[in-house]
C-alpha angles and dihedrals in degrees: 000000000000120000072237094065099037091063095042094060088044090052085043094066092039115115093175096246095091130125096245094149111085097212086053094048086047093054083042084052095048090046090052092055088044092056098037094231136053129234131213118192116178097326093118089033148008108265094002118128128193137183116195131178132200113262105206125201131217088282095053096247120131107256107167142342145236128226157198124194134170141119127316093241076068109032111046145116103299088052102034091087099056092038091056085048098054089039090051088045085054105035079058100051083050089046097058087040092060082049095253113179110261093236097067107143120263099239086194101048091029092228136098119294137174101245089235 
């Protein structure tokens, strides 16, 4: 594949809310592991919002993640809040089930939690 073509299929799947500075995608970054869960909304596609929370295994690395997703008719600001709840609930069942250590950090307290 050209360099040409690479970047034409990139640009294709751009919606222009995408994250493209490095200093900004590092502060994004920083505010994902404060709260613990990341948002989209309407970066993959146009009125499509998703929720997502770390799975750690039994060496306390991320391994995988858990998500919502819906429309944003559905997933906004008024129920961000209580589906990051419920996915964090659920990333850390999965979590203790996989044998992650209890002192994981709490992304969203910023302390020290069991992940279950």
């Amino acid at each position: 594949m050209t360099t040409d073509t690479a970047k034409g299929l990139i640009g294709s799947l751009l919606h222009g809310l995408e994250i493209t500075d490095r200093d900004e995608l590092q502060r994004h970054l920083a505010g994902v592991r404060a709260r613990g869960y990341a948002v989209d909304c309407g970066e993959l596609e146009p009125h499509l919002c998703c929720v997502a929370g770390p799975v750690f295994d039994r060496t306390g690395q991320v391994v995988a993640s858990i998500s919502v997703s819906g429309p944003d008719s559905r997933i906004n600001e008024a129920t961000i809040p209580a589906t990051a709840a419920a996915v964090r609930r659920a990333a850390a069942e999965i979590s203790a089930r996989l044998g992650a250590p209890r002192d994981i950090p709490d992304w969203g307290r910023g302390g020290s939690a069991s992940p279950s």
